[in-house]
C-alpha atoms as an extended CHARMM CRD file, in Angstrom:
* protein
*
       191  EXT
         1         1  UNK       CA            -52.7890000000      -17.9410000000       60.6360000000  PROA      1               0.0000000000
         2         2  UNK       CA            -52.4730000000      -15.2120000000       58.2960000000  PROA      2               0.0000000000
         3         3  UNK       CA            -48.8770000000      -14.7480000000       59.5750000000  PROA      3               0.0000000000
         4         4  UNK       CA            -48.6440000000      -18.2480000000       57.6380000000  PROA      4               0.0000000000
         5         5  UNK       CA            -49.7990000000      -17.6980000000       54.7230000000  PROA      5               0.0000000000
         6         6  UNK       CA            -47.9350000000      -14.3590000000       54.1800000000  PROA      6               0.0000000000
         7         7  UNK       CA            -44.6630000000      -17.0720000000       55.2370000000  PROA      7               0.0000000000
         8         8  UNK       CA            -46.0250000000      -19.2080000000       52.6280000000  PROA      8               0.0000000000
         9         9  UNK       CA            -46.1150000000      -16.4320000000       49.5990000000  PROA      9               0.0000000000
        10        10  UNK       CA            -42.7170000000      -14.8230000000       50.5780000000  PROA      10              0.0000000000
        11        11  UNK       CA            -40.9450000000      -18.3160000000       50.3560000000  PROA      11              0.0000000000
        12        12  UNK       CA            -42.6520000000      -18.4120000000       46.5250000000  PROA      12              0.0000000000
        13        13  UNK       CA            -39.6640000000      -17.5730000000       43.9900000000  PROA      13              0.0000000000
        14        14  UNK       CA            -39.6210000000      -15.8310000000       40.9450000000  PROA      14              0.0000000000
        15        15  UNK       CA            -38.0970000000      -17.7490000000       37.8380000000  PROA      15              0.0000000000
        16        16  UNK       CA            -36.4130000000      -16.3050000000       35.2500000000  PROA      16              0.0000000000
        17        17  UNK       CA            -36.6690000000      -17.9730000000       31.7220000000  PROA      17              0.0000000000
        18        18  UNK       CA            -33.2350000000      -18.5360000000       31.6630000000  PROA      18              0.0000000000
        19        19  UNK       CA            -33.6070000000      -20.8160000000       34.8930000000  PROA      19              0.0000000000
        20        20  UNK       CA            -36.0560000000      -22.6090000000       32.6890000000  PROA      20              0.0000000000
        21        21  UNK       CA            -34.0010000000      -22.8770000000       29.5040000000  PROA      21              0.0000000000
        22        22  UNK       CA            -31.1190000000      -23.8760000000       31.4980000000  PROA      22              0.0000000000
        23        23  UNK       CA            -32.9000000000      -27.0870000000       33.8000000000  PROA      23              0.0000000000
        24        24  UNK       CA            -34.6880000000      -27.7080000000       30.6780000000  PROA      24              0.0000000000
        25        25  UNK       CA            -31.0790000000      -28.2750000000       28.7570000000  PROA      25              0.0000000000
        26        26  UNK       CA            -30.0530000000      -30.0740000000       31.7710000000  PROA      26              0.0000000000
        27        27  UNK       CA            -33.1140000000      -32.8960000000       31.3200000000  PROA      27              0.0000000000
        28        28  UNK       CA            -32.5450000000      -32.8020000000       27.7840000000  PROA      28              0.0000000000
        29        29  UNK       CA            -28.6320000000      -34.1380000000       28.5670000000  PROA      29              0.0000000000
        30        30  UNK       CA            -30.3000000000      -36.2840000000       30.6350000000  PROA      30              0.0000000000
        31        31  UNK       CA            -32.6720000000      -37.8060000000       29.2910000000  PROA      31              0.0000000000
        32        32  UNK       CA            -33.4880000000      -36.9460000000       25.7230000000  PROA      32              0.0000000000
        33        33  UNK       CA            -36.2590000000      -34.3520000000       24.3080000000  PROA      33              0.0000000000
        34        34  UNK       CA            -39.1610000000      -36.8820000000       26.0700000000  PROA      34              0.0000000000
        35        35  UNK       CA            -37.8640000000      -36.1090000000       29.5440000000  PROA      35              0.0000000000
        36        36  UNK       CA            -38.3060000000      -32.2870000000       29.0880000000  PROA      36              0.0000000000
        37        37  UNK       CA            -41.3680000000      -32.1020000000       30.5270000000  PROA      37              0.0000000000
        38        38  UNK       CA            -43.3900000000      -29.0000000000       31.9120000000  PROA      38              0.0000000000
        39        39  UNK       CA            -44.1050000000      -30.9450000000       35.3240000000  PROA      39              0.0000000000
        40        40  UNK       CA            -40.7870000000      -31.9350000000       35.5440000000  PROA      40              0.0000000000
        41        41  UNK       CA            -39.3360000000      -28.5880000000       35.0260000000  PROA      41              0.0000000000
        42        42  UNK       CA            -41.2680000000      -26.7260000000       37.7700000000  PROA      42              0.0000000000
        43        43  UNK       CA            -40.7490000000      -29.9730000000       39.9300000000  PROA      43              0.0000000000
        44        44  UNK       CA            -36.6950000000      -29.3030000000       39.2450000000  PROA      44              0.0000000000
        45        45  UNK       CA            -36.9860000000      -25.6230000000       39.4360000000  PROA      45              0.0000000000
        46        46  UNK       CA            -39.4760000000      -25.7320000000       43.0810000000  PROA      46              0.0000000000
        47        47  UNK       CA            -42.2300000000      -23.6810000000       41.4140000000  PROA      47              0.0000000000
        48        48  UNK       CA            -45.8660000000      -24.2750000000       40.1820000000  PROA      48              0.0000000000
        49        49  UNK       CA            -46.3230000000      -25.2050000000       36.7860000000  PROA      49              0.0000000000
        50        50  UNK       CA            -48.1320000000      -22.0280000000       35.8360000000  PROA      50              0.0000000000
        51        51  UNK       CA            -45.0280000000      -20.3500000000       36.2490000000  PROA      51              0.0000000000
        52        52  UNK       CA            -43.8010000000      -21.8000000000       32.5370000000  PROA      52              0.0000000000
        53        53  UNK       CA            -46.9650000000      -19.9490000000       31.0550000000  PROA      53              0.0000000000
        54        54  UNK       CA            -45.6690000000      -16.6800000000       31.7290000000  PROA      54              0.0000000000
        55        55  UNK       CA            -42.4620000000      -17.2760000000       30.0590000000  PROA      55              0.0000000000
        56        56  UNK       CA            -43.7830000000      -19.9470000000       27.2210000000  PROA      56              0.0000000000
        57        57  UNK       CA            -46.6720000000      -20.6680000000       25.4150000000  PROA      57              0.0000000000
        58        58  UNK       CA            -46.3980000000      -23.8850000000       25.2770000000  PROA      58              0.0000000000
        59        59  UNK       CA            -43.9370000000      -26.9950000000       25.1850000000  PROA      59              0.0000000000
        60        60  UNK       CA            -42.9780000000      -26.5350000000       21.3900000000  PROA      60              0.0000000000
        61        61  UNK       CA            -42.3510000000      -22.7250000000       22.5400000000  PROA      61              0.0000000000
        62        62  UNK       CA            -39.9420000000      -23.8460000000       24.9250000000  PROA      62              0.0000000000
        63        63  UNK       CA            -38.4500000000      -25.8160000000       22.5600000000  PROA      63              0.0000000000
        64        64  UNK       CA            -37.7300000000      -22.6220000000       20.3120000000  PROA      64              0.0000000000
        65        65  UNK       CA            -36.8110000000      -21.0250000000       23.2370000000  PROA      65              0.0000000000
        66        66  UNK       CA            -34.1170000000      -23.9890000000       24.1450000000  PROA      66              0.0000000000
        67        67  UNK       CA            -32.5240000000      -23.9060000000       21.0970000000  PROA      67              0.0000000000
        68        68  UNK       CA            -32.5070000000      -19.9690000000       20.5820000000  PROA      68              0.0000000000
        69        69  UNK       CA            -31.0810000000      -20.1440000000       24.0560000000  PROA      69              0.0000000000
        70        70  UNK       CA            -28.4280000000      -22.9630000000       23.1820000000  PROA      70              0.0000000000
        71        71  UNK       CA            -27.5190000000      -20.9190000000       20.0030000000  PROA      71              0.0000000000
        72        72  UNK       CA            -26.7000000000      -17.9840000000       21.7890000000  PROA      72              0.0000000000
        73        73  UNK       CA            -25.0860000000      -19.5230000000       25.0420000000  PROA      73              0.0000000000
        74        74  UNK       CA            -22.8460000000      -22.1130000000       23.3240000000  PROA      74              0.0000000000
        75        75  UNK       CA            -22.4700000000      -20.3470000000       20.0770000000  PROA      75              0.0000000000
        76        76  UNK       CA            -22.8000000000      -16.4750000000       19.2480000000  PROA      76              0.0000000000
        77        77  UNK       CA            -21.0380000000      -15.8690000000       22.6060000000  PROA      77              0.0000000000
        78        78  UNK       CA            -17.9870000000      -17.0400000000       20.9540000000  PROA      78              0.0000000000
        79        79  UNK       CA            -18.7390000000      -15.4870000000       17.2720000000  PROA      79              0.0000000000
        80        80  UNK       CA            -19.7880000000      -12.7130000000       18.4290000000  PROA      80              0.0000000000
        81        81  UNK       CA            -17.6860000000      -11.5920000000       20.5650000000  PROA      81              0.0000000000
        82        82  UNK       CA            -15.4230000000       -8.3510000000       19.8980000000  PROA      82              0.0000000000
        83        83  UNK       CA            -12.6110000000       -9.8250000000       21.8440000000  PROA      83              0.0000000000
        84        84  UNK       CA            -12.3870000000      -12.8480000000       19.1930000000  PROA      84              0.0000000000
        85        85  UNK       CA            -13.0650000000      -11.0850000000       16.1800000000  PROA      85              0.0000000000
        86        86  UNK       CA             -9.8230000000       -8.5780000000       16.6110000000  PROA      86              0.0000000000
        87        87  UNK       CA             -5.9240000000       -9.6240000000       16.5470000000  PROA      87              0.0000000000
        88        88  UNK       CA             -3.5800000000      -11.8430000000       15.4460000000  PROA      88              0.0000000000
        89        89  UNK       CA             -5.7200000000      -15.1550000000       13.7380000000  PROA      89              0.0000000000
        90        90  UNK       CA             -3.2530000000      -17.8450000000       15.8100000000  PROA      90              0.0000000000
        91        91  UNK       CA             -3.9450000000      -15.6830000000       19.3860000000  PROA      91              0.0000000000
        92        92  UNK       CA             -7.7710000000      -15.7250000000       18.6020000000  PROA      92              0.0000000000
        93        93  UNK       CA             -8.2790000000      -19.1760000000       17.4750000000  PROA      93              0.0000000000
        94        94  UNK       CA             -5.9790000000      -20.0010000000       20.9910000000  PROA      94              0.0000000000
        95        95  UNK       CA             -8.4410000000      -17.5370000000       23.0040000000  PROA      95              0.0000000000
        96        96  UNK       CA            -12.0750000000      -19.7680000000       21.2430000000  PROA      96              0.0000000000
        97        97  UNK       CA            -10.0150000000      -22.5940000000       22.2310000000  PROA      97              0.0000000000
        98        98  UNK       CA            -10.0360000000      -21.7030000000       26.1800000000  PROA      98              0.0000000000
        99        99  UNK       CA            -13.0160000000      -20.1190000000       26.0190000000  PROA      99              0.0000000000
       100       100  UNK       CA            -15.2340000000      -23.3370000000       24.6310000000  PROA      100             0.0000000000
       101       101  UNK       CA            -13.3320000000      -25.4130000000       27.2100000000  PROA      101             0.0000000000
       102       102  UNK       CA            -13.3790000000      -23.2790000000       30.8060000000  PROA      102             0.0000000000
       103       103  UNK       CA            -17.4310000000      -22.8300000000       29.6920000000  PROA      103             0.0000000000
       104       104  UNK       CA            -17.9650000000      -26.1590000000       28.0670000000  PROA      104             0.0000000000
       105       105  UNK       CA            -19.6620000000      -24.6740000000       25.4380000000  PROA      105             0.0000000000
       106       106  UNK       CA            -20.1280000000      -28.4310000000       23.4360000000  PROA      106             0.0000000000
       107       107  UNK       CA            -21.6260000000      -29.8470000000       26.6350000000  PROA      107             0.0000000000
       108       108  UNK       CA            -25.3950000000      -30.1990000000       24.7340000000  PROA      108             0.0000000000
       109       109  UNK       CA            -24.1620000000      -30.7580000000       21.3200000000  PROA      109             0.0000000000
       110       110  UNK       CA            -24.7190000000      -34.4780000000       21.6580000000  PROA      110             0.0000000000
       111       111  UNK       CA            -28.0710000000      -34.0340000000       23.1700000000  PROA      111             0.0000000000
       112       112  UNK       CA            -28.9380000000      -31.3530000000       20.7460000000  PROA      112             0.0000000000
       113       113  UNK       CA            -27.9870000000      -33.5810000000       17.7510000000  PROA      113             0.0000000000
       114       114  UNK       CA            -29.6690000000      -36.4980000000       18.9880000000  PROA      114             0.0000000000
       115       115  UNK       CA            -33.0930000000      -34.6690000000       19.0590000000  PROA      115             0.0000000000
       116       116  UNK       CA            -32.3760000000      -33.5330000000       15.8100000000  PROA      116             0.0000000000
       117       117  UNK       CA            -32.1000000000      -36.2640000000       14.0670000000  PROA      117             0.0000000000
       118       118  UNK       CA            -36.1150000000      -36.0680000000       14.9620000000  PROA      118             0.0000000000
       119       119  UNK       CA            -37.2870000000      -33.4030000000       14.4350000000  PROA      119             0.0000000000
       120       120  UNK       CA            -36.7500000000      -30.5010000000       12.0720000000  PROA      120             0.0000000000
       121       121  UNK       CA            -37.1630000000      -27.5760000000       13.9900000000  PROA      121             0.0000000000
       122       122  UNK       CA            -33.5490000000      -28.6290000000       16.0260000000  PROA      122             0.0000000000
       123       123  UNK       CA            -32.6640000000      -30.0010000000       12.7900000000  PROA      123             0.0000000000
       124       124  UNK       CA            -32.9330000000      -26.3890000000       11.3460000000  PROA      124             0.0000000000
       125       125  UNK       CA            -31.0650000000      -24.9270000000       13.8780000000  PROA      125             0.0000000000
       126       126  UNK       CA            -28.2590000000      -27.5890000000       14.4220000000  PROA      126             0.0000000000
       127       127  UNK       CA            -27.4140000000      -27.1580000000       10.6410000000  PROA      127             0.0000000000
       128       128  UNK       CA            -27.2460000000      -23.0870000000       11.4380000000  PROA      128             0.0000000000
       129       129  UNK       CA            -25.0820000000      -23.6150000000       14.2340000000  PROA      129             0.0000000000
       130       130  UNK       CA            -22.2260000000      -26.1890000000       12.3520000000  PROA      130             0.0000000000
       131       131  UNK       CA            -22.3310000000      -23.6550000000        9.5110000000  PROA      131             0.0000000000
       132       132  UNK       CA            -21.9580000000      -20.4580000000       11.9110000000  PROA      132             0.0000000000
       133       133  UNK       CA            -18.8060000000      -22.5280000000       13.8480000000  PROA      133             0.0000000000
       134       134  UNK       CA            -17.7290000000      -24.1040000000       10.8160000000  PROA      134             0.0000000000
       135       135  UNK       CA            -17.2030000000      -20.7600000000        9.3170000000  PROA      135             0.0000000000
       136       136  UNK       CA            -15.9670000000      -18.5520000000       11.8610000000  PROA      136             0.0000000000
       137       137  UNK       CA            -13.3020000000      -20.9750000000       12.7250000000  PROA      137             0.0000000000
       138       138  UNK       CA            -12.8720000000      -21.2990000000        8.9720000000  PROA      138             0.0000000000
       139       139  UNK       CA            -12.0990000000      -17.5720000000        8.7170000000  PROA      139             0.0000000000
       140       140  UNK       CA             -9.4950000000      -17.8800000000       11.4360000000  PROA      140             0.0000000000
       141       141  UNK       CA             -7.4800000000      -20.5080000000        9.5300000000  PROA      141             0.0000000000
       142       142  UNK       CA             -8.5530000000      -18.5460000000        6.2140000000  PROA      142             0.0000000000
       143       143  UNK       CA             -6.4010000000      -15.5910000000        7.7280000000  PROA      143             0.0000000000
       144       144  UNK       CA             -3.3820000000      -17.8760000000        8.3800000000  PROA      144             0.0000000000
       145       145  UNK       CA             -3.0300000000      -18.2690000000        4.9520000000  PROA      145             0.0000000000
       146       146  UNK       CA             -4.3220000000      -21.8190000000        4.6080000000  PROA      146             0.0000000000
       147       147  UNK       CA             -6.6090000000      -22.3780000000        1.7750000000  PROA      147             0.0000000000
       148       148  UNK       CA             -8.3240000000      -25.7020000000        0.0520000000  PROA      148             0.0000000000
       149       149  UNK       CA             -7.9830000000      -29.1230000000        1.6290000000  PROA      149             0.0000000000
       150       150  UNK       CA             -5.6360000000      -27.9540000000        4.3320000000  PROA      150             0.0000000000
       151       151  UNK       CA             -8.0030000000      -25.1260000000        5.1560000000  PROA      151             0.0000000000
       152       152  UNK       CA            -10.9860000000      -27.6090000000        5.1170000000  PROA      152             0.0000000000
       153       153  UNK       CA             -9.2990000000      -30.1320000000        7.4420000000  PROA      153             0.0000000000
       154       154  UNK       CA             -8.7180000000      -27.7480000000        9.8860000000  PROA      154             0.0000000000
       155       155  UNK       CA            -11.5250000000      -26.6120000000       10.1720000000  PROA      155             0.0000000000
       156       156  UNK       CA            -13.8250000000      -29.5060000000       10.3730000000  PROA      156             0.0000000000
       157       157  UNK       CA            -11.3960000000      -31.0310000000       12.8030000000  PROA      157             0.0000000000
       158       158  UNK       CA            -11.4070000000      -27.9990000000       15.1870000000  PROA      158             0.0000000000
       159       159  UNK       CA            -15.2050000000      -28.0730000000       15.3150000000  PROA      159             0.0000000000
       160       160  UNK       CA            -15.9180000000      -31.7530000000       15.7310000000  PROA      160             0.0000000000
       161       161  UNK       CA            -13.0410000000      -32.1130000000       18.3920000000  PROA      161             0.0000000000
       162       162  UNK       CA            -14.1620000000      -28.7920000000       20.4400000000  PROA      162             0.0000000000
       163       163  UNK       CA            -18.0830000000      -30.0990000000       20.4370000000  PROA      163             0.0000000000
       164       164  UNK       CA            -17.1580000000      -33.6760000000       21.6270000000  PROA      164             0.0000000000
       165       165  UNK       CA            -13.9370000000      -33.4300000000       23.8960000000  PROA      165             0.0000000000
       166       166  UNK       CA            -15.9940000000      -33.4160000000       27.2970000000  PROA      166             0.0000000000
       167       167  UNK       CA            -18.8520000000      -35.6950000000       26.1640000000  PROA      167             0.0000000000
       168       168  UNK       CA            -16.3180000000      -38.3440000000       24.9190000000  PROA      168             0.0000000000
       169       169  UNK       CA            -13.1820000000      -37.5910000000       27.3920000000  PROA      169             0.0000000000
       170       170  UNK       CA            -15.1540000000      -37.1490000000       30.5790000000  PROA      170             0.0000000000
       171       171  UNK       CA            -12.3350000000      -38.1180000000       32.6170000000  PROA      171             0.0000000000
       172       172  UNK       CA             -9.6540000000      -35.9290000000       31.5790000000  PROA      172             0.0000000000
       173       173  UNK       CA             -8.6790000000      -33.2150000000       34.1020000000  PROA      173             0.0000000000
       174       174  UNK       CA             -8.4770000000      -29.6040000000       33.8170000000  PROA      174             0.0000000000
       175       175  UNK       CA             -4.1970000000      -29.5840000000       33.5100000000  PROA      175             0.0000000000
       176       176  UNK       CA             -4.4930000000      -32.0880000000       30.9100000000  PROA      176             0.0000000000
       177       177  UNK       CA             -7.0530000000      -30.4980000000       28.3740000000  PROA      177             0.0000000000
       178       178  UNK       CA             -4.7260000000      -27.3370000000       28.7790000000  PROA      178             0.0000000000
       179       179  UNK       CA             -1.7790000000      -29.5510000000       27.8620000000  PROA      179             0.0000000000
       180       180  UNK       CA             -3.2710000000      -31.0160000000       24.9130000000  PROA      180             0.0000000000
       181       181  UNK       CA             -5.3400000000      -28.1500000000       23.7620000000  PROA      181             0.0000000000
       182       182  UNK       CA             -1.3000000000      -26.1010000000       23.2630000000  PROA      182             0.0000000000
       183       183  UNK       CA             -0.4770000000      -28.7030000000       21.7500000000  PROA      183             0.0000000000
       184       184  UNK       CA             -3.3000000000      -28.9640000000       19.4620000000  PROA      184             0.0000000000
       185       185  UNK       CA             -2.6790000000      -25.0480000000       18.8360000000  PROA      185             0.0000000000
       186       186  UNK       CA              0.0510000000      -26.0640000000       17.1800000000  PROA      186             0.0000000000
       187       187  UNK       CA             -0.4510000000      -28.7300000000       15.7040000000  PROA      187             0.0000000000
       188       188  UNK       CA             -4.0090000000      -26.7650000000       13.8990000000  PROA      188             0.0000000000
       189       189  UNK       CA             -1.1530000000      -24.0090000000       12.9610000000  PROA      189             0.0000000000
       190       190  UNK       CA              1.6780000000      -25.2540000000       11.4010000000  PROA      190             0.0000000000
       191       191  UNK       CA              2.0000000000      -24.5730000000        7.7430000000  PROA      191             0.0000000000
């Protein structure tokens, strides 16, 4: 008997708050801010609910947590990172291109907009995120030489496109948003 319980605690698994923030951005996609749900978490995750308590206070702490989490991982990992802020502007904006598309960095945008629209804690943090993209990617144009309207248009149309393509063009394949993002390069570029 004891052999079974010692079975029993060895199968238990540890997990991390990222597994947490992750499943919970996963049921937010899914189903909205109502469907992230402590019980259905740990049900997701195959752990006991007391497991959230030692990463989160409580379910408005997770939500902090979620969109810290969704700042970082879909935003600051692209401004922020050295490899993007060095080089030729056209090469760099090309390089955030790839980068938001092979790590569908606007997969929760729509989810994450949706729940702000309700509430202003995600409201808060949506409007830091647009104006963090909106003016890196403004910068990169900025050094291209484009300035005013031109500069504007570019930049509002990179961000919008790059947070939507996979929500709205589910279907395309991989070849195809590599086609159309070179062309779109150039298209962004030219004087």
């Amino acid at each position: 008997m004891s052999n079974g319980v010692a079975t029993k605690i060895s199968r238990k698994k540890r997990v991390t708050k990222a597994e947490w923030l992750s499943t919970a951005l996963n049921e937010l996609e899914r189903g909205g801010i109502e469907a992230v749900r402590v019980e259905r978490l740990a049900e997701l995750l195959s752990v006991a609910r007391s497991g959230f308590y030692w990463h989160f206070k409580d379910r408005r702490d997770l939500q902090q947590h979620l969109l810290d989490y969704w700042l970082h991982e879909y935003t600051e990992v692209v401004t922020s990172n050295l490899a993007l802020l060095l080089g030729e502007p056209r090469v760099r904006l090309e390089r955030v291109m790839k980068m938001i598309d092979e790590h569908d960095l606007g997969r929760y945008d729509l989810a994450i907009r949706a729940w702000a629209r309700h509430d202003d804690l995600a409201k808060e943090v949506v409007e830091r995120v647009t104006k963090t993209r909106l003016n890196f990617v403004r910068n990169l144009f900025k050094e291209m030489g484009f300035a005013g309207d031109e500069l504007e248009m570019r930049t509002r149309l990179f961000v919008c496109y790059h947070s939507s393509e996979r929500g709205i063009f589910e279907d395309m394949s991989p070849r195809k948003r590599a086609r159309l993002r070179k062309l779109r390069l150039e298209l962004l570029t030219r004087p």
